[in-house]
N, C-alpha and C positions, 0 to 999 in steps of 0.2 A: 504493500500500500504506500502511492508515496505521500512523503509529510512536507508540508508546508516551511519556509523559512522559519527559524526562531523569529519571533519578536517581539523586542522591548516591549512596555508597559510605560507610558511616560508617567511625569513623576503629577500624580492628582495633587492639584493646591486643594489645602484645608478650606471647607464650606462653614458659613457661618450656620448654627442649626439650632432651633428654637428650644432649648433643653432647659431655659432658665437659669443660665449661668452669667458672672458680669459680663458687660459687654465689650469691655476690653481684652476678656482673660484668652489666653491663647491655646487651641488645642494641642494634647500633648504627643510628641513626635515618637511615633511606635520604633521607628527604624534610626535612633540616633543612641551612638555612647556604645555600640556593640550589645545592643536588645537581639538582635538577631544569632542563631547561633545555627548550626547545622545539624540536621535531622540526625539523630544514631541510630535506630529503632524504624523510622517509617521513610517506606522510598520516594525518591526528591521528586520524581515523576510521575503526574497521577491525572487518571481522567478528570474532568472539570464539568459542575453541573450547573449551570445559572439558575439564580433561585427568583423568581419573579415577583413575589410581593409578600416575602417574608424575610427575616436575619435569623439563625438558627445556632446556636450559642454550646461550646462543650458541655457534656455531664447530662445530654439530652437522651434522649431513646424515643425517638417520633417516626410516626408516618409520613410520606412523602408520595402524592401523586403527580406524577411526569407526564406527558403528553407528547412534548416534543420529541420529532425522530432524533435528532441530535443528543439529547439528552438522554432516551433509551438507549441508544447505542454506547453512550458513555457508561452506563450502568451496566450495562450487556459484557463490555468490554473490563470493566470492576470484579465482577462474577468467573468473568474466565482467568484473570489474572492470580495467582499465588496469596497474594494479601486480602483483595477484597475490599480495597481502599481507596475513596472519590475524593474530592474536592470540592466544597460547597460555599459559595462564593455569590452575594443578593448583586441584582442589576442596578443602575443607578435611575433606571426610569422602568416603570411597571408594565406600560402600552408598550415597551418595545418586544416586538413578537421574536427577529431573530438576531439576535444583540453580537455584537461585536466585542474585540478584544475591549477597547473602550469602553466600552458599555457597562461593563463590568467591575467592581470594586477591587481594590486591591489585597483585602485581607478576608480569608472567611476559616471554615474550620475543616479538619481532614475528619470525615465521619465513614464508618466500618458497612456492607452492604451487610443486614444481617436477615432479610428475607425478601424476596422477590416474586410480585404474583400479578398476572393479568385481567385485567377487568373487562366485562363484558361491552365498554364503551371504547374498548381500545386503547385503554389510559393503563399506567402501569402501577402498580402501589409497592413503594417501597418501606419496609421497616430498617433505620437507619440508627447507629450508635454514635451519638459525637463525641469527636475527639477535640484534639488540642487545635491552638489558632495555628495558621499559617499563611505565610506571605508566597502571591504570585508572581515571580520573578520573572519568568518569558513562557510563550505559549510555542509549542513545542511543534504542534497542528494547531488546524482548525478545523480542517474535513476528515472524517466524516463527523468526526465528535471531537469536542477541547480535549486537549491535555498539555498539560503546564506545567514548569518546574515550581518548585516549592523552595520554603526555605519556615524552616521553625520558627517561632515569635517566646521569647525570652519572656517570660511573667516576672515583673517588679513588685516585691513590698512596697519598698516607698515609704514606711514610716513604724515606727517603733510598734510591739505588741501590746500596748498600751494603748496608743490611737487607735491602732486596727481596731484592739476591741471596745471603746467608745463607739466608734462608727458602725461597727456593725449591731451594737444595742440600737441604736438610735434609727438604723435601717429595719432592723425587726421591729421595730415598735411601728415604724411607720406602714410597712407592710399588714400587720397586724390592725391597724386600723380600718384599713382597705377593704380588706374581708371581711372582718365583724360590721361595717356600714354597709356591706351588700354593694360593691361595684363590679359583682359577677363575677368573681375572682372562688375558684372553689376550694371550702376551707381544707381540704388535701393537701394544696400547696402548702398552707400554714406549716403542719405538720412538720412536710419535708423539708422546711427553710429550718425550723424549728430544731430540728437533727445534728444539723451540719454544722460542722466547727471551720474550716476551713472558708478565708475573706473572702477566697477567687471564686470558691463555688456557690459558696453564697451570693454573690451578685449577676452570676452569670444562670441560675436558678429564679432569682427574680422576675428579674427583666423580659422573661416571654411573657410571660401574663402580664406586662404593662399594654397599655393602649397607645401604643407608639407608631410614629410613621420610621420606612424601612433606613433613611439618614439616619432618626436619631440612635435605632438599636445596632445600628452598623458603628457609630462613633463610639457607642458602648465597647461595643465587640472589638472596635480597635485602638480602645486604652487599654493598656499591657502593664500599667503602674494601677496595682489592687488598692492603695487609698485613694488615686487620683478618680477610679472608679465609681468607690464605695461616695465619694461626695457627689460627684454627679446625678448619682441613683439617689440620695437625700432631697437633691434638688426636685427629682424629676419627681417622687412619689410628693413633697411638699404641693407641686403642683398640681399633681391628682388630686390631693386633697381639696387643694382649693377648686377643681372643674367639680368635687362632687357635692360643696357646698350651693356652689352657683349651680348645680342641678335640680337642689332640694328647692332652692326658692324660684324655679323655673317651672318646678311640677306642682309647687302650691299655687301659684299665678295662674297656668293654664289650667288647673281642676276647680279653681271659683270661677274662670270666665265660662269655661265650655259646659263644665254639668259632670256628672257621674256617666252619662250616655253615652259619653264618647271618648273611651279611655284608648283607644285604635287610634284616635287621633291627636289624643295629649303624649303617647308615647312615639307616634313620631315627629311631633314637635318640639318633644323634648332632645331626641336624637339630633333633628335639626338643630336647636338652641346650642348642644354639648359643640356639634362642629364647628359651629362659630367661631365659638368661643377659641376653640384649638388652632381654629383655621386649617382644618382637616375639610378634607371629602370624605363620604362614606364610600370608601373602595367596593364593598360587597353592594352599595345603593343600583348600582344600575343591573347587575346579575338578579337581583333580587326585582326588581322593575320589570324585567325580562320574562322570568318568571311567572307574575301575579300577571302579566300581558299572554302569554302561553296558556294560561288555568282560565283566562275571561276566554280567550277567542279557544279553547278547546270543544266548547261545545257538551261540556261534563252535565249532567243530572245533578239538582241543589244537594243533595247529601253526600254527592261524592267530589261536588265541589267546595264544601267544608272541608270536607275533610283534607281536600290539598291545601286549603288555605293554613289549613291546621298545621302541617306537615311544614307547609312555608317560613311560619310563626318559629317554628323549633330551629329552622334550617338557620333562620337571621340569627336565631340568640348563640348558635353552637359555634365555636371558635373554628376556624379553617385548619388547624392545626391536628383538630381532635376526628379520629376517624369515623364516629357517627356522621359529622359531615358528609363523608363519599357517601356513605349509604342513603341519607337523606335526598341527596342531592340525584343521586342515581333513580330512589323511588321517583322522585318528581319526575324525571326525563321520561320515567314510563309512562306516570298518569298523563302527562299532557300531549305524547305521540300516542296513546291508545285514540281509534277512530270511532268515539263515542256516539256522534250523529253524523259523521262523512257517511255517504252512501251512492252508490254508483247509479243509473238511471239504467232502468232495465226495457232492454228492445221485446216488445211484446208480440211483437211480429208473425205471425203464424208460419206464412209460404218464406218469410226470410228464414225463420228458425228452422222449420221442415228441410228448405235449400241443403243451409249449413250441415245439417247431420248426414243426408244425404252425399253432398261432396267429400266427407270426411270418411265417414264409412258404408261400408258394404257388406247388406244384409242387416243385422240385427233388428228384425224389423219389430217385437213386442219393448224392448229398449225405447225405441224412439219414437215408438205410440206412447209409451207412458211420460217420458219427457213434453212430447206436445201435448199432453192430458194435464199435465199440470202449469202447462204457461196457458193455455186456454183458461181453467179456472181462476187462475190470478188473473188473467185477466177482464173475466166477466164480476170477479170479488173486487175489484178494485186494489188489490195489494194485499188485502186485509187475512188470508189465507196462510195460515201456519205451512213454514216449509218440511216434505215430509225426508226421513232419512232412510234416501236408497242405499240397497245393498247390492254389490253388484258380485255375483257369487259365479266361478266356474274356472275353466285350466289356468294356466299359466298361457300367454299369447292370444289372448280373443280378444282383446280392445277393450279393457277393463278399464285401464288408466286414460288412454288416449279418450274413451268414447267421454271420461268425465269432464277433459280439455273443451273436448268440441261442445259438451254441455254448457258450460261457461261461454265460448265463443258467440251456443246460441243466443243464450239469454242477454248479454252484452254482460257481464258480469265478470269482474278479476276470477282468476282462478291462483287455490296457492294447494300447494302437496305436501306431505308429510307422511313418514313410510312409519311405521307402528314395529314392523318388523324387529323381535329379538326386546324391544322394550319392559324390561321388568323392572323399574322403578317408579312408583306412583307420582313421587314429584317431577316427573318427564312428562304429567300429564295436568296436575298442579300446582305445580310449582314447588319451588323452596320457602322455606317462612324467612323473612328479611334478619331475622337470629342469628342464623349462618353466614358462614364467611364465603362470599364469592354468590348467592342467593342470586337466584333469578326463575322470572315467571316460568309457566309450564311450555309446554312448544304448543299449543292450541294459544294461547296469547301472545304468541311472539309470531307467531304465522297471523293473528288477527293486525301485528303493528306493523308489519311486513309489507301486508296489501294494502293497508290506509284506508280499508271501507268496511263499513259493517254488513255488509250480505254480498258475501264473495261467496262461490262455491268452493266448499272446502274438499278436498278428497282427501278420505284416510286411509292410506294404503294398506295391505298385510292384515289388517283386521284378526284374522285368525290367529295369527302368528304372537301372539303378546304374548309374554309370561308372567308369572307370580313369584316372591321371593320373600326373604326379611322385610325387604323396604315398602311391602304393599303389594297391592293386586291393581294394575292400571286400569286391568277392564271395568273393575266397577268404579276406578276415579271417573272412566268416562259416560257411565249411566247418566248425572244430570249434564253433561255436555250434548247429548244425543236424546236427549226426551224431551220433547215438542214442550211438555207442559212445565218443566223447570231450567231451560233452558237461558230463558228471559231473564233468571238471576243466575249466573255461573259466577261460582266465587275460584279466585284463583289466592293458592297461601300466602305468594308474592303480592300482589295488588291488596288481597281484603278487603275489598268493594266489589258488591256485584256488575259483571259486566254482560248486558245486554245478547247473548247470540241466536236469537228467536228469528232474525233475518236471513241468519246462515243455510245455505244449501246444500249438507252435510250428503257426501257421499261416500262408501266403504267401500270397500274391495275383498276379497275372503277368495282361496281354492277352496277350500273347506267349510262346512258349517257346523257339523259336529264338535270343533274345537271352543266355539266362540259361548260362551256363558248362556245361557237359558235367558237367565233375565234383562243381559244386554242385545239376547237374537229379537226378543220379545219387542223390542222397539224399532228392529228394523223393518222394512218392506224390503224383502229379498228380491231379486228379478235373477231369473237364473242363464247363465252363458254359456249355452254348449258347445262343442265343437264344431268346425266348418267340415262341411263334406266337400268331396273334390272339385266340383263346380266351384264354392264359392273361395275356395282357396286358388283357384286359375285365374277367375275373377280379379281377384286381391292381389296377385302377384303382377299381374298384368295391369292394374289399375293403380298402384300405389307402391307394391315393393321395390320390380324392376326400374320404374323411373326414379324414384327416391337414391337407391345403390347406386345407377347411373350416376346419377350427378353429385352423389357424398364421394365419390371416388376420380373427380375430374373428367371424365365423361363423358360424349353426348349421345343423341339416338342416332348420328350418322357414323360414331365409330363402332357402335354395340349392337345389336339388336337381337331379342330373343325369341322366338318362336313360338306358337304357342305349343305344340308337342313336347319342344323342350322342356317348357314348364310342368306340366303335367307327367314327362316323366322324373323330374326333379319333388314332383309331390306322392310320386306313386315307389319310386327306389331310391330315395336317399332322406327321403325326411318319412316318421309314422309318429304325428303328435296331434295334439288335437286345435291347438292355435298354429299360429303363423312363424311362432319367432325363430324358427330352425332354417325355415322355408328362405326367412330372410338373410340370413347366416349364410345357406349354400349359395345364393344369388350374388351375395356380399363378394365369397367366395371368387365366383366367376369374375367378377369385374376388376378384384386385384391381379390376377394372372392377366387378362388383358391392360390393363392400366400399366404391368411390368412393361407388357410388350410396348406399348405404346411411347413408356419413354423411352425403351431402347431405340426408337427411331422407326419400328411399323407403322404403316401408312394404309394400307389398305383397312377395310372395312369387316369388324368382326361377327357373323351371326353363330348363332347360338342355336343350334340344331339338336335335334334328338339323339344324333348318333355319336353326335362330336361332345357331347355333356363328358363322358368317360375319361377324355384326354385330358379334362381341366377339374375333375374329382373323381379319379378312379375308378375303379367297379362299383356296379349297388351295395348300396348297406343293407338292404332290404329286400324280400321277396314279396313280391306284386302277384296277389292269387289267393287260396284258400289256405289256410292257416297250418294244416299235415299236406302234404303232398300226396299220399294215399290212405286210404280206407286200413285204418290199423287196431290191433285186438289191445286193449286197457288204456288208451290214449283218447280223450275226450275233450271236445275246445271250449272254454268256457267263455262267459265275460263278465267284467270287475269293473269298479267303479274307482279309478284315484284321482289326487289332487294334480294330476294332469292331464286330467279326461277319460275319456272309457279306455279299456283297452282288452286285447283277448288275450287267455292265457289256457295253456296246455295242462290234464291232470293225467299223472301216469300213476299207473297201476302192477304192479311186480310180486307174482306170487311166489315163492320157495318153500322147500321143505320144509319142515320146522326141524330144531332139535330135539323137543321133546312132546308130549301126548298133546300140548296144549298151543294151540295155536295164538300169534303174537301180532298188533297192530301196531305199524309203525309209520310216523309222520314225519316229512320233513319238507324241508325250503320256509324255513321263518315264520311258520302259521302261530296268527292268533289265536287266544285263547277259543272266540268264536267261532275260527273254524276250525278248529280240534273238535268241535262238539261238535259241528256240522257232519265231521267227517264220521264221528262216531256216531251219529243217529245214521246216516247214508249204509253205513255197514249194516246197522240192526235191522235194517228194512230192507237189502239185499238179499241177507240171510234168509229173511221169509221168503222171498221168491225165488228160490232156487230150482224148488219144484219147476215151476210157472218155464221159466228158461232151461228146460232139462237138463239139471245138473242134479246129479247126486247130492243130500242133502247134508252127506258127510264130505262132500267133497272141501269142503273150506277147514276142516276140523282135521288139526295135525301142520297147518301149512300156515308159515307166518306173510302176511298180510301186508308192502311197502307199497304206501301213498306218497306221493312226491309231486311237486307243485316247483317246476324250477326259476331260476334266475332268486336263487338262494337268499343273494345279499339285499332283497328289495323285499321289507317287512307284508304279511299280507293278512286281512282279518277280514271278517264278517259273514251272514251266513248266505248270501246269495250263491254261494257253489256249493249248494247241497245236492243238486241236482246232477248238476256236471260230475262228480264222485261215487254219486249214484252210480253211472250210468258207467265210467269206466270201470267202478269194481265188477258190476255186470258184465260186461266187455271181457276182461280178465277173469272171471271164474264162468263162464258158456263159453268164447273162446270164441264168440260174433263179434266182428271187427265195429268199429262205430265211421259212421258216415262224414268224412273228411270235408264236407260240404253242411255241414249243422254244427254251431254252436246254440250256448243253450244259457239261462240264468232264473237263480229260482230256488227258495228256501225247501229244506225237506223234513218232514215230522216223522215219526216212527213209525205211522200209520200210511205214509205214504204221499201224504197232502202237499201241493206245492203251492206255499206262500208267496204274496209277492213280496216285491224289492224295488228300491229306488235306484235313481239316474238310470232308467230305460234309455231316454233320448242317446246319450253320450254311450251308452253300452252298443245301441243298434248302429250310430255312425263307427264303434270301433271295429264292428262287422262288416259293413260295406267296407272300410276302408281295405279290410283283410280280404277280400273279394268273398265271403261268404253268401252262401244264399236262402238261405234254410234259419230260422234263429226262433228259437223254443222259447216262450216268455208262460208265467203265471197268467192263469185266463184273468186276475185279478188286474191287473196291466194294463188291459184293451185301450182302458180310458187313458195312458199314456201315447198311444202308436199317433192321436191326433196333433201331437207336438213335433214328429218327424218329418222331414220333408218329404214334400210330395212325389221326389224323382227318388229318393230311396225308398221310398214305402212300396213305388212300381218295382223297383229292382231285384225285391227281396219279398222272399215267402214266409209269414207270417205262422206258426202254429200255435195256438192258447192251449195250454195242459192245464188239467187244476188236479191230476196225481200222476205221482211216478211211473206206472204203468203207462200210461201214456208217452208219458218221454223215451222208455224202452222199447216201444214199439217205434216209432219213429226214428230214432238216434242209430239204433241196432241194426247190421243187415244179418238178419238169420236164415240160416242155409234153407234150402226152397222142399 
């Protein structure tokens, strides 16, 4: 890094400064007679931190909030260094934002980094230990952050221990008066003055809690002769005294002209009157100004603008020094950016709204009926219509997230996201209480201060996915965020005023439903998202993936172009999922192997053909057709329901000897406990029909019994394959092959009954996909087949069972 020239420091003439000393008397010269002596102990080179409207004095241990990037990087640069040792040194003027060597006082104190932590506003807080004075003799840099040679400052008695100890009676008495008349000075300090034996420390202990401008406590800071000191501070608290007499008869004066009613107003013209007097400004006056102007034009409700006023009240009385300030200061910053009455104007538009969803997506047509079902009654209600909270439930890749975008697009409304996902701490949903150190809102308020309006559509992704821990259960922090009827007062633990989200257009996301709490499901309106059948995924690819990939990967339609064969067989042998997002990956895919080619200098024009897909991804992942290849004895196809859509899955069946008289059942590939039990009622009700399939009645009796269910590592539950293990233990003890062309789904009782089961939709697309044609459902079902599409309902032959005999007949080919 390189460093700047050294450079002097010219020599500062003494300022005359209002401290109430004679007027002739001379200030005394820190650097004369060999005061100065060289550091033994602390290194002569050290970052430098300008202090902008305070003097901060040895034997301290304060807080310290930084802002500037120059000054974080000095402290940054303190931290990584061996010591841990800055240089803190007041500006000469407060308004200067990026000060100069100049600018800068020549003596301030070396104080120790003793803890460093960042604030949610960007600002840095440091806890600091001060050290001894020290004098800046040249600036070493100046970019990216100060750092300056030093030089030690020699502390003078000055006068016999005698005088010292006059002067310092006389200093505690006066101090002592201070306090006990209430000029805000808190009686702690007392105490600690009270302790100390030592002249230096005692004056340099005082002196913060004076009401001093940053000259006069810097002239303090740099008399280095402890009597010369100790009278100045006599002078200075004499004149406290007298600013607190002349306040008593300032607040008698204005409490007989004004009244009792207006004590808001007699104490700040008593503040008024005190500056006068000093010839001070109120440094905090215009922050504070700022402020009560931020809290009026907020647009807050009267009880929650008390309460800022309140918080205000505390913010003015609290010293800038004392770290309740940040915090005070930080609450306020929230209440006045929360978007208490902002609100976006919502396009009501029907054929504009209807447009939007349509250009956006393809298909989801119960989706965006219900979205225009609900901008039609807002807009015949006038507004006045509670927003309800959808849930948008189905695979991974259907347009879950996207479709809540184009929601918001319809409506004209901000949209903002927030992924739920892995979340198990309840104050990720409430907040922290402002108690804690580093405290802030929940992320549902800090996504409300984000957007700046109060009826943004909210989407909350992962729904399912939250967990529970020590720290709380998030789902149910979010019951009154998500319930129409308590919504209107959501308290957050940061804030502790209700905030308004009765306008919000709360939308979730879930693969799953089963995870999500009973009583948090109980407030959603679910809308369920099945899988795309191959139409609408050719559709989709051709409409939005292929042009999108094109042009994220540089580009156009006249160097690429894909076919549509090619697509389709990019949907039928290399992607088998139930949304899009694979589909877009292998397209992705394509366009970087061309995009290589293209910058090596190819020119000609690339199409994308069915045959040539191979060259630029290989062989298929996937077999395109019926799920077995042939008609096989104990192999039966099922179908399953996961949080990535339907899919088909194989049950084999393996009988062997036994070892001994007793024959043994054994399961395996990851089954739930649910279908353990599936599997074992499937046997009991086998075993009755062995007759029926002529099979010797003892034939199972002796011979142990392997059920297996593969793709091992991928956990699997529930009783929908009772049917499907029916029918290969059948298969495997008659010795009738089962028909390679039939999968099946479908609970089994002892007695034979087939139960039904849910996700039909996403079960019967995982069968077309698989090229099946035959697919065995509970006759209980029926009333699901009207949710399939109409080109797969043609494609595929329907059978309703309501008992197992029935599926055996069907499934089974038995010899003629």
């Amino acid at each position: 890094m390189a460093r700047t020239p050294k450079t002097k420091l010219p020599p500062a003439p003494p300022e005359p400064l209002e401290l109430g000393f004679e007027p002739g008397e001379e200030l005394h010269s820190l650097f004369e007679n060999g005061s100065v002596a060289e550091a033994s102990s602390l290194p002569p080179v050290l970052p430098l931190v300008p202090i902008r409207d305070n003097v901060y004095f040895p034997h301290m241990l304060f807080p310290l909030f930084i802002g500037r990037d120059r000054s974080v990087r000095a402290v940054e640069a303190a931290m990584e260094s061996s010591h841990r040792y800055i240089l803190l040194a007041a500006q000469r003027d407060v308004i200067t934002e990026d000060p100069t060597p100049e600018d800068i006082y020549e003596v301030g104190i070396i104080a120790e980094v003793m803890q460093i932590l960042r604030m949610p506003d960007n600002t840095v807080r440091v806890m600091l230990e001060g050290g001894p004075r020290a004098r800046l003799r040249s600036f070493e840099r100046t970019d990216p952050y100060f750092e300056v040679r030093t030089d030690s400052v020699r502390i003078i008695r000055g006068g016999s221990d005698v005088e010292i100890e006059a002067i310092i009676r006389v200093v505690t008495q006066l101090f002592e008066r201070l306090v006990t008349e209430g000029k805000g000075i808190p009686p702690e300090s007392l105490v600690s003055v009270m302790n100390l034996s030592d002249a230096d420390q005692i004056a340099d202990t005082i002196v913060p809690y004076l009401n001093l401008r940053v000259d006069q406590k810097q002239h303090l800071l740099e008399t280095a002769n402890v009597r010369e000191r100790l009278e100045k501070l006599v002078a200075v608290l004499n004149r406290e005294q007298e600013i607190l007499d002349v306040q008593r008869n300032i607040r008698s004066r204005v409490e007989s002209e004004m009244g009792d009613n207006q004590r808001e107003f007699i104490l700040r013209e008593q503040m008024k009157a005190i500056q006068q007097e000093l010839g001070e400004r109120d440094e905090r006056g215009d922050e504070i100004a700022e402020y009560r102007q931020k809290i009026h034009a907020a647009g807050m409700p009267d009880e929650i603008r008390a309460r800022a006023n309140k918080e205000l009240d505390r913010f003015e009385k609290t010293p800038l020094a004392s770290p309740e300030s940040g915090v005070i200061r930080n609450y306020l910053d929230w209440l006045v950016a929360m978007p208490w009455s902002a609100s976006t104007e919502e396009c009501l538009d029907m054929a504009e709204a209807e447009n939007i969803l349509e250009a956006d997506h393809y298909g989801l047509e119960k989706v965006k009926e219900r979205i225009l079902e609900f901008l039609a009654v807002r807009k015949l209600s006038g507004g006045t219509l509670k927003s309800p909270i959808l849930c948008f439930a189905g695979p991974p890749g259907v347009g879950k997230t996207s479709l809540g975008r184009s929601v918001a697009k319809a409506l004209g409304r901000k949209f903002i996201r927030i992924s739920l996902g892995g979340v198990r701490d309840e104050a990720e949903i409430r907040g922290h209480r402002r108690t804690y150190v580093g405290a802030m809102p929940g992320r549902i308020i800090q996504a409300m201060k984000q957007c700046g309006c109060k009826n943004p559509v909210f989407l909350l992704d992962e729904i399912d996915k939250l967990g529970s821990d020590f720290r709380g259960d998030p789902s149910s922090a979010l019951l009154e965020a998500l319930d129409p009827e308590q919504n209107s007062e959501f308290s957050d633990h940061y804030l502790e005023v209700p905030f308004d989200l009765s306008d919000v257009l709360f939308i979730t996301t879930a693969n799953l439903l089963d995870p999500i709490p009973s009583a948090l499901r109980d407030r959603l309106e679910v809308i369920h998202f099945s899988g795309y059948i191959e139409a609408e995924k050719l559709a989709i690819a051709e409409r939005y993936l292929a042009p999108k990939q094109i042009e994220n990967h540089g580009l156009t339609s006249e160097r690429i172009t894909f076919e549509r064969d090619a697509l389709r067989r990019l949907v039928r042998e290399y992607t088998r999922e139930a949304g899009v997002r694979n589909l877009e990956r292998q397209v992705g895919a394509i366009c970087r192997k061309i995009a290589r080619k293209v910058a090596t200098g190819a020119t000609d024009p690339f199409v994308i053909t069915e045959r040539n897909i191979p060259d630029y991804l290989g062989g298929r992942r996937y077999q395109w057709g019926v799920a077995e290849e042939n008609d096989e004895v104990g192999a039966a196809t099922g179908l399953v329901y996961t949080e990535t859509g339907g899919d088909i899955v194989s049950v084999e069946v393996m009988l062997n000897r036994s070892a001994g008289p007793d024959s043994r059942l054994t399961l395996t590939g990851q089954l739930g406990d649910v279908m353990k039990e599936s599997a074992q009622a499937a046997w009991t009700f086998v075993r009755s029909r062995l007759t029926g399939l002529g099979v010797d009645e003892q034939s199972g009796i002796g011979r142990d019994i392997h059920i297996h269910v593969p793709a091992g590592a991928v956990p699997k539950d529930g009783p929908s394959a009772g049917i499907t293990i029916a029918t290969a233990l059948a298969s495997a003890l008659s010795g009738f092959p089962v028909r390679k062309d039939v999968a099946m789904t479908g609970e089994i009782t002892l007695r034979g009954k087939v139960l039904p089961v849910g996700g039909v939709k996403e079960k019967v697309l995982a069968a077309h996909r698989a090229g099946i044609t035959c697919v065995l459902l509970p006759a209980e079902n029926e009333k699901d087949l009207e949710e399939i599409p109409a080109d797969v309902r043609e494609s595929l032959r329907f059978e309703l069972v309501s008992h197992a005999d029935e599926v055996l007949r069907l499934a089974l080919l038995k010899a003629a």
